[in-house]
C-alpha positions in Angstrom: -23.0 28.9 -14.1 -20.3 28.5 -11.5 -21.8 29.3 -7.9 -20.3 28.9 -4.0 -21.3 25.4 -4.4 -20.1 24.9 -8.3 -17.0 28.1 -9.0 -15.9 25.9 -12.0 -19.8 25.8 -13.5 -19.8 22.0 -13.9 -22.3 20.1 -15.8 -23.4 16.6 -14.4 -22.2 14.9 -17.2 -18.6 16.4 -16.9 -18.4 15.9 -13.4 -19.1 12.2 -14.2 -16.8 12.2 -17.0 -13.9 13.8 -14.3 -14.8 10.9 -11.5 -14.5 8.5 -14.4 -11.3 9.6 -16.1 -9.9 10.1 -12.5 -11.4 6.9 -11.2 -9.2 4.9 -13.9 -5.8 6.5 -13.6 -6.1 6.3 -9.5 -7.3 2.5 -9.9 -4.5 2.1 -12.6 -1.9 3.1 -10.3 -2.9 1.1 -7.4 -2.8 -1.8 -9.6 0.5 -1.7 -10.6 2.0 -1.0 -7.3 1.7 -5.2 -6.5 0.6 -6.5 -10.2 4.7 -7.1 -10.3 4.4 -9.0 -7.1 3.2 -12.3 -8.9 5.2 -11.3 -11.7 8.5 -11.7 -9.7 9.1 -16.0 -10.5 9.0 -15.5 -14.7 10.6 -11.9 -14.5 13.5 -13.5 -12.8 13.3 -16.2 -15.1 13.3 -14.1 -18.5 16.5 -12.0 -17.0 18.7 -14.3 -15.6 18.5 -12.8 -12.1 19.3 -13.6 -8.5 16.4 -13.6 -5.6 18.2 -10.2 -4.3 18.3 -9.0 -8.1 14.7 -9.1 -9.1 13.5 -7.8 -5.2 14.8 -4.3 -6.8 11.9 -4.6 -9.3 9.7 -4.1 -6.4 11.8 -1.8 -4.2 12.9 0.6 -6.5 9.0 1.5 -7.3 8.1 2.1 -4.3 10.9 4.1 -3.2 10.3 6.3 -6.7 6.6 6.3 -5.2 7.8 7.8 -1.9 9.8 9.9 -3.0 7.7 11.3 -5.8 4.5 11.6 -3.2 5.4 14.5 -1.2 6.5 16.8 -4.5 2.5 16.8 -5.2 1.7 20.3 -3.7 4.9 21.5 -5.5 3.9 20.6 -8.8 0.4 21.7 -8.4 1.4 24.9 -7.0 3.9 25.2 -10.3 2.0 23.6 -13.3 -2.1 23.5 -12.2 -3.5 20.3 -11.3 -4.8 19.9 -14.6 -1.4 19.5 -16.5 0.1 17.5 -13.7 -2.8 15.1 -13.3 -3.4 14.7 -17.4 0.6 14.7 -17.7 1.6 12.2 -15.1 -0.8 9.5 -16.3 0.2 9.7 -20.0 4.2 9.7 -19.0 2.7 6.7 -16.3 1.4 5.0 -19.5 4.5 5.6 -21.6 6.3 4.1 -19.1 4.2 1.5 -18.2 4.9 0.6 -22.1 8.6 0.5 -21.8 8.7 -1.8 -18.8 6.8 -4.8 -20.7 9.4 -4.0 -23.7 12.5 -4.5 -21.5 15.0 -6.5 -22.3 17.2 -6.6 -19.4 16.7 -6.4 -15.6 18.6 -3.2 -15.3 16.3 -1.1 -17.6 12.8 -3.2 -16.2 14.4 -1.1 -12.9 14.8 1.9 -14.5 11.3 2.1 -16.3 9.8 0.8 -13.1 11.5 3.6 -11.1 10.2 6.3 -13.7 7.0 4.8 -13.4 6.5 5.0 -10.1 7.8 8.5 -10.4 5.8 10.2 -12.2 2.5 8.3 -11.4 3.0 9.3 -7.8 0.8 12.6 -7.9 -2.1 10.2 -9.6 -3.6 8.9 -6.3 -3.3 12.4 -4.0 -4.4 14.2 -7.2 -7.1 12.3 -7.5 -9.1 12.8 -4.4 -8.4 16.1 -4.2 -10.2 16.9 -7.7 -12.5 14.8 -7.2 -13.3 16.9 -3.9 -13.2 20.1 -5.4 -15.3 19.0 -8.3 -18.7 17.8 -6.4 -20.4 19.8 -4.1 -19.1 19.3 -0.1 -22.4 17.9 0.6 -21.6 15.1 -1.4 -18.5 14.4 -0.1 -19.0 11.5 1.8 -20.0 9.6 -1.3 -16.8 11.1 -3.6 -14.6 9.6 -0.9 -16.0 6.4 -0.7 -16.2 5.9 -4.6 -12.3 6.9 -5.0 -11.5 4.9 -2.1 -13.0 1.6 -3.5 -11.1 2.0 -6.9 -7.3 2.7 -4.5 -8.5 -0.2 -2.7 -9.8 -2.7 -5.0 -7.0 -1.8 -7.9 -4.4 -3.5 -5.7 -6.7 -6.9 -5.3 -7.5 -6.4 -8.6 -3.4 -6.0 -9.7 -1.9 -10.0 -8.2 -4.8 -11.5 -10.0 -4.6 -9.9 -13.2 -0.6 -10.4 -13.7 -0.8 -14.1 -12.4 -3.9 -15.0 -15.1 -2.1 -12.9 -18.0 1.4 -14.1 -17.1 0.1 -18.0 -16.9 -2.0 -17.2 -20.5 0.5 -15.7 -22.2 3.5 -14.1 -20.3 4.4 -11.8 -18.1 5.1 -8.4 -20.7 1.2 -8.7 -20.8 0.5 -7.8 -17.3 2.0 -4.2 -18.2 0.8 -4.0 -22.1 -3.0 -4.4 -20.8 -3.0 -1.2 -19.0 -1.8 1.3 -21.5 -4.4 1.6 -23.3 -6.9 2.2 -20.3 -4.3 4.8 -18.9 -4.7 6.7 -22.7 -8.2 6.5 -22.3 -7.6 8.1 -18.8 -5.6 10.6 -20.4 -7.9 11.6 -22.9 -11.3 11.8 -20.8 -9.1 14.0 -18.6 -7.7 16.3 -21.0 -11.6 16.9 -22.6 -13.3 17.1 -19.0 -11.2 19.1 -16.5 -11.1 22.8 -16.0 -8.2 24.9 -17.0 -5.8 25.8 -14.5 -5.1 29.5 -13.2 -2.4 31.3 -13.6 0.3 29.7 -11.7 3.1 31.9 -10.0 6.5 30.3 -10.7 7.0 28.7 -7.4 10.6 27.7 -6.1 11.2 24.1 -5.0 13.2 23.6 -1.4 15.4 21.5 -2.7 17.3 21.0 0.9 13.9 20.3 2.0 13.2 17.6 -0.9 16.6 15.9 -1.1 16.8 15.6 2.5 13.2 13.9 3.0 14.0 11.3 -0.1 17.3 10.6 1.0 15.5 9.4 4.6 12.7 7.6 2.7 14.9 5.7 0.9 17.7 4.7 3.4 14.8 4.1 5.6 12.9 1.8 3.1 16.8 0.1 2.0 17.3 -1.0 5.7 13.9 -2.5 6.0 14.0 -4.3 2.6 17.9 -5.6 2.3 18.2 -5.7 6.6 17.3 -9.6 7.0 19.5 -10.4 4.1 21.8 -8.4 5.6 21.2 -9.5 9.1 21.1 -5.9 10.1 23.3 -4.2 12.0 26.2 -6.9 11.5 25.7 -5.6 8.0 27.6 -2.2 7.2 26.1 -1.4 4.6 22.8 -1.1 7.2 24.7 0.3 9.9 26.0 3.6 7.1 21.8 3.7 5.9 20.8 4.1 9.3 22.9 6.9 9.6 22.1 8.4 7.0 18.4 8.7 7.2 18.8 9.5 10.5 20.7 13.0 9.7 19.0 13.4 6.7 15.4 13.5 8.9 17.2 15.6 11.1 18.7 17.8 8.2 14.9 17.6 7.1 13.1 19.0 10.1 15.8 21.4 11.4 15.3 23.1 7.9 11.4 23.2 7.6 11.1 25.1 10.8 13.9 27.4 10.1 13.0 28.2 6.6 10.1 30.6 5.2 8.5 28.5 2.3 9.2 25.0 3.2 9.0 21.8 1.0 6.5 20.4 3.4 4.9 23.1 6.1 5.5 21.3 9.5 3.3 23.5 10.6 0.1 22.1 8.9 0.4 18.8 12.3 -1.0 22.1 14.5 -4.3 20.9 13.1 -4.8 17.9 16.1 -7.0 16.1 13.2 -5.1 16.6 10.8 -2.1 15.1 12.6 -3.6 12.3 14.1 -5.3 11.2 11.2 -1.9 11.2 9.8 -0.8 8.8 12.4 -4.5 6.6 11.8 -3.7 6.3 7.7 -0.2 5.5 8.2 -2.0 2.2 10.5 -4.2 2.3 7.6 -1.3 1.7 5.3 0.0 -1.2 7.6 -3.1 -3.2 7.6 -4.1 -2.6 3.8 -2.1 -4.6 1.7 0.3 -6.8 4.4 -2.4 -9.7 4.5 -2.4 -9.7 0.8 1.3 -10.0 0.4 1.8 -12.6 3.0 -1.0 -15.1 2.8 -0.1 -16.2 -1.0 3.3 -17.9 -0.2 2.2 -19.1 2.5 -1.0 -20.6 1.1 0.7 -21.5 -1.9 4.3 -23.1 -0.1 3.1 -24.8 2.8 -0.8 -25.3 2.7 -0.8 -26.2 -0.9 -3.2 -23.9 -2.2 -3.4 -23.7 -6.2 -2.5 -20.4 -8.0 -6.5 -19.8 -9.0 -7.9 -21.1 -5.3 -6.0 -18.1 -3.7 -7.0 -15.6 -6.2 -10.3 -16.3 -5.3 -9.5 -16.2 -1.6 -8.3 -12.5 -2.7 -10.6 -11.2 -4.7 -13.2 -11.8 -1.7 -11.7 -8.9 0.3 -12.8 -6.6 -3.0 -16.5 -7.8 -2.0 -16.3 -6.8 1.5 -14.0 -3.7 0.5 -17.4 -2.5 -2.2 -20.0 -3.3 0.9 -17.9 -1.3 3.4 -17.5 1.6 1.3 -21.4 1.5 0.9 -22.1 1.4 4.3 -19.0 4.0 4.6 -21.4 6.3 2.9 -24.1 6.2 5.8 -21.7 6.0 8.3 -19.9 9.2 7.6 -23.0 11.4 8.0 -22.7 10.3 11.5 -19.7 11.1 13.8 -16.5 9.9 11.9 -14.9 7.9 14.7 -18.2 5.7 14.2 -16.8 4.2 11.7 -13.5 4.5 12.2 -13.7 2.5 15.2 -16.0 -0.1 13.7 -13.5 -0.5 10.7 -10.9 -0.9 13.1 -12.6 -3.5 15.5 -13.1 -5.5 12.6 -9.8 -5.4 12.0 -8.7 -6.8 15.3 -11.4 -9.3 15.1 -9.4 -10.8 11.7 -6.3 -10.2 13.2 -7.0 -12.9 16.3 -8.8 -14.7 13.6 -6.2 -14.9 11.3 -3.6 -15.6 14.2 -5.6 -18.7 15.1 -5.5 -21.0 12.4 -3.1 -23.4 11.2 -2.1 -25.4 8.1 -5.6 -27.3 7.6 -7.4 -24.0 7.2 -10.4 -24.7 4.8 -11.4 -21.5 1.8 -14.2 -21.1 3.7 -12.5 -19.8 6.4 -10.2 -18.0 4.6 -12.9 -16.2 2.3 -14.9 -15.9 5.1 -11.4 -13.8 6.8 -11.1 -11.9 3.8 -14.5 -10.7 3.2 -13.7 -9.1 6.8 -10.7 -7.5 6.1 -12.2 -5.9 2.5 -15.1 -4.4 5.2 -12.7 -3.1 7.8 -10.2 -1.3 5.1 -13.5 0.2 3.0 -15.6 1.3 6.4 -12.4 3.3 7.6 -11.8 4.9 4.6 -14.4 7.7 4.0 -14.8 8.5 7.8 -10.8 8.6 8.4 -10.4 11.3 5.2 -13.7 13.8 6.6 -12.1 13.6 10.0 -8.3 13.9 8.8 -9.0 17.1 6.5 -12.6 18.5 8.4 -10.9 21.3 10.1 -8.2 21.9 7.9 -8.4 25.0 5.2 -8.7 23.3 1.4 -5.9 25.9 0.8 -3.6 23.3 2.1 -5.5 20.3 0.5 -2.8 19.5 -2.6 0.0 19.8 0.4 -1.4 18.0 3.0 -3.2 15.4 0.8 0.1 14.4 -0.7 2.1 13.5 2.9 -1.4 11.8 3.4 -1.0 9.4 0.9 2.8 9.0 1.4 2.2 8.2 5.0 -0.4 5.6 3.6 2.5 3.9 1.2 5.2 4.6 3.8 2.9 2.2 6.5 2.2 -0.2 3.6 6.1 -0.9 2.4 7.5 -0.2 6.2 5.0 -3.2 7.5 5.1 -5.5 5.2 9.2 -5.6 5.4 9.2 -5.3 9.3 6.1 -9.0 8.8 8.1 -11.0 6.3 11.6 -10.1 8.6 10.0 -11.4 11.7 8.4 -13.9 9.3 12.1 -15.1 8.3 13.2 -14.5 11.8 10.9 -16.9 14.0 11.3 -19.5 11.3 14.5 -19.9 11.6 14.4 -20.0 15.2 11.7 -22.5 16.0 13.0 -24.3 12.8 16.2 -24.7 15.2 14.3 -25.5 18.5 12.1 -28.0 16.9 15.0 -30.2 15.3 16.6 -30.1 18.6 13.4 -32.4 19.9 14.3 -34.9 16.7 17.3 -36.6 18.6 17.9 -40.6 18.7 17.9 -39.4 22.6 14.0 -38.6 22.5 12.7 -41.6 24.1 8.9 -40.2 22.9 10.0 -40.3 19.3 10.4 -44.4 20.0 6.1 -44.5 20.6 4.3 -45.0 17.4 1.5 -42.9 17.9 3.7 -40.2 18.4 5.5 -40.3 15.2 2.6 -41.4 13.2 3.4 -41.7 9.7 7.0 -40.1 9.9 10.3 -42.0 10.6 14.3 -41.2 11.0 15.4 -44.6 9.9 15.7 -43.9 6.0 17.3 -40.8 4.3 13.9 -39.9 2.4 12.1 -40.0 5.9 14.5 -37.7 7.2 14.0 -35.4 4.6 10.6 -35.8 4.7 10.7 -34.8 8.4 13.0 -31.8 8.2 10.3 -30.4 5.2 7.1 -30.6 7.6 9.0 -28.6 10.6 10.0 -26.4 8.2 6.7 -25.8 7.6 5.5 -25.5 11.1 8.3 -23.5 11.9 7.9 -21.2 8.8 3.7 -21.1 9.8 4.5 -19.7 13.6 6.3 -17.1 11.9 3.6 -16.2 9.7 1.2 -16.2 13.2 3.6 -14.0 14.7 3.2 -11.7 11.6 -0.8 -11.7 12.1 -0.3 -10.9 15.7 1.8 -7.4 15.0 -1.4 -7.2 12.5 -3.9 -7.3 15.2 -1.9 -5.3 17.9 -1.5 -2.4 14.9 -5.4 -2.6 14.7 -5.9 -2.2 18.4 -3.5 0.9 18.1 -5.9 2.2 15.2 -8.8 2.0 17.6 -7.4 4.1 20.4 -5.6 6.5 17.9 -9.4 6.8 17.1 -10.7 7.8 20.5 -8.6 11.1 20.9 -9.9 12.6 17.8 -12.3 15.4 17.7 -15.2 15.7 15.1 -14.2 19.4 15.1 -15.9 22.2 13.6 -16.2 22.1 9.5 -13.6 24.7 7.9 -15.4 26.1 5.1 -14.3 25.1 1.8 -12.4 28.4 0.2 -11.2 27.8 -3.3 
């Protein structure tokens, strides 16, 4: 019978049923936001693309992701959660269908855009039934258990496409999760509640349109800027502009207007806002290391294919033992374990920022169990103290620009790391061949060029490929570094939170 503790008169066994049918779609998602990552090499292959061509594979998703995100609270306030969450992973499984039948690059982009699209309420969705489904006592545990599956989908995602891709080909990586996202589908169509009469709210559009157009720009700059090189680039130079008056088009009109696509007012709530701030950090540190160690393990410390999937799929054991301990943690103050999750990240960070070419597994799984620890202790804590004092009337609204925030820090960082990346190669590549001159008298001592020699054109070859490699490994520290200063940030963000007093939980 439904109660202040259960108003939809859940069973146990459907609540399970809704945790796992919810579990799978969020997990699902996650996985296919990098599964085409490792997917990129025979992709471009089968299409006869360019490097800049098959990069929109990638980009186009997650812009569709963005964008998509923030229209969560509309479409729950206009359909019910139940149809959007039950419709957006079967049209997410349609279209996950469609993109390992394509037969050209340009509509791979387009069922990767739609994709994207429409699976973009999964994630937001997804914690907030899964919060309104289980008593608030138990909400400590809800969190941690949805955040290990948005967590571990992504490590999950690389390894699965590279095995299915080597074993077979590529198309397989997408045909293998349609099937689980119908089963999603179906075990949420039996188990959640009907929705209420829904008034027929009216979308901002001015509000909408203005806040994809500056995600997007915002996103194309970062992505095409070091292909570009930037602002010599006016292409860059007209995007800048234009997501800087679209933002301004976007605020100006959300305080103006009465019903707003997005309620500025909601960042009132000092939690609420700073945990905003603390999850878009979240989003930085989340999946950059994951992106950047496998070409650089792979091109220049010869690591092979199944070595660094292992090295990988380490961070989802610390990620499960964090979100354990997450669990114990939260009953305690939140910024507990905030700040533990965030110390740990700095101590990876400087870890991470120390080593060189030569780095053993061991020290590399060792790193990675770390970083799965860090990401799953922050998790649980950072969500109670983000949405603790904020009325679960605004839950579907504010959850939504919680989760975008998350992906906007996870795309925004990893294009800012692989720029500087390309940036301080390139430099020190051209700094260190200055030192290879005929002029160097030290290059003349044996025991300073070892093994290496300019005389023949294979040595010099030889020598230009290893300070490539050095060159291209400083970048890659420099990249860590920005990781470990964002995780310092993370742990004062963390010290001018409140705990706050508990809103109750109106339905």
């Amino acid at each position: 019978m439904p109660d202040d503790d259960n108003p939809y008169g859940l069973t146990p066994l459907r609540r399970i049923l809704i945790m796992i049918s919810v579990m799978l779609g969020s997990t699902l998602y996650s996985t296919t936001l990098l599964i085409a990552s490792t997917l990129l090499p025979q992709i471009q292959g089968t299409m006869a693309a360019t490097s800049d061509e098959i990069a929109w594979v990638m980009t186009f998703n997650i812009l569709a992701t963005a964008v998509m995100t923030p229209m969560t609270g509309w479409l729950v306030a206009r359909f019910g959660r139940r149809s959007v969450m039950m419709w957006s992973m079967f049209l997410f499984s349609v279209f996950t269908y469609l993109c390992g039948q394509a037969d050209s690059l340009e509509t791979l982009v387009l069922w990767r855009v739609l994709q994207g699209g429409v699976g973009a309420p999964v994630v937001p969705m997804s914690q907030t039934i899964l919060l309104d489904s289980f008593p608030r006592r138990q909400a400590g545990m809800v969190t941690s258990i949805f955040g290990m599956g948005a967590v571990i989908g992504p490590v999950i995602g690389p390894a699965l496409g590279g095995y299915l891709a080597d074993m077979a080909s590529w198309r397989w990586a997408f045909f293998v999760i349609v099937p689980v996202g119908f089963l999603s589908f179906i075990g949420l169509r039996l188990s959640l509640p009907p929705d209420a009469d829904t008034p027929n709210t009216k979308l901002d559009w001015i509000g909408f349109l203005s806040l994809a157009a500056a995600i997007s720009c915002v996103q194309l700059v970062l992505s095409r800027g070091q292909r570009l090189d930037w602002f010599d680039s006016m292409e860059i130079v007209l995007e800048t502009a234009a997501a800087v008056m679209a933002f301004y088009i976007f605020v100006t009109h959300s305080l103006t207007t009465a019903r707003p696509f997005l309620s500025l007012r909601l960042l009132k709530d000092r939690n609420y806002a700073l945990g905003l701030m603390l999850v878009l950090i979240y989003g930085m540190l989340n999946f950059t290391p994951m992106v950047l160690l496998p070409p650089m393990l792979q091109s220049y410390a010869g690591f092979p294919d199944p070595i660094i999937g292992q090295i990988l799929g380490a961070r989802g054991i610390g990620a499960v033992v964090g979100f354990f301990s997450a669990i114990f943690v939260a009953k305690l103050d939140p910024r507990i374990g905030m700040a533990i999750g965030f110390g740990v990240q700095v101590v990876s960070g400087i870890w991470l920022a120390s080593i060189n070419l030569n780095v053993g597994m061991g020290t590399l799984v060792a790193n990675s169990i770390l970083q799965g620890f860090a990401v799953g202790i922050i998790w649980v804590p950072l969500t109670v103290a983000t949405f603790r004092t904020l009325d679960s009337r605004y839950w579907p609204e504010a959850m939504s620009v919680f989760h975008l925030m998350r992906n906007i820090g996870s795309s925004f960082f990893i294009s800012i790391s692989v720029a500087e990346i390309v940036r301080a190669t390139a430099q020190n590549y051209a700094r260190m061949n200055e030192m290879l001159s005929p002029f160097n008298s030290r290059l003349a001592l044996p025991w300073v060029m070892g093994g290496w020699t300019v005389d023949t054109q294979s040595g010099l070859a030889g020598l230009a490929k290893e300070v490539n490699r050095q060159a291209s490994m400083i970048g890659y520290l420099n990249a860590f570094a920005l990781y470990t200063a964002a995780s310092a940030l993370g742990m004062v963000l963390v010290m001018t939170m409140t705990r706050g007093r508990r809103v109750p939980h109106d339905r």
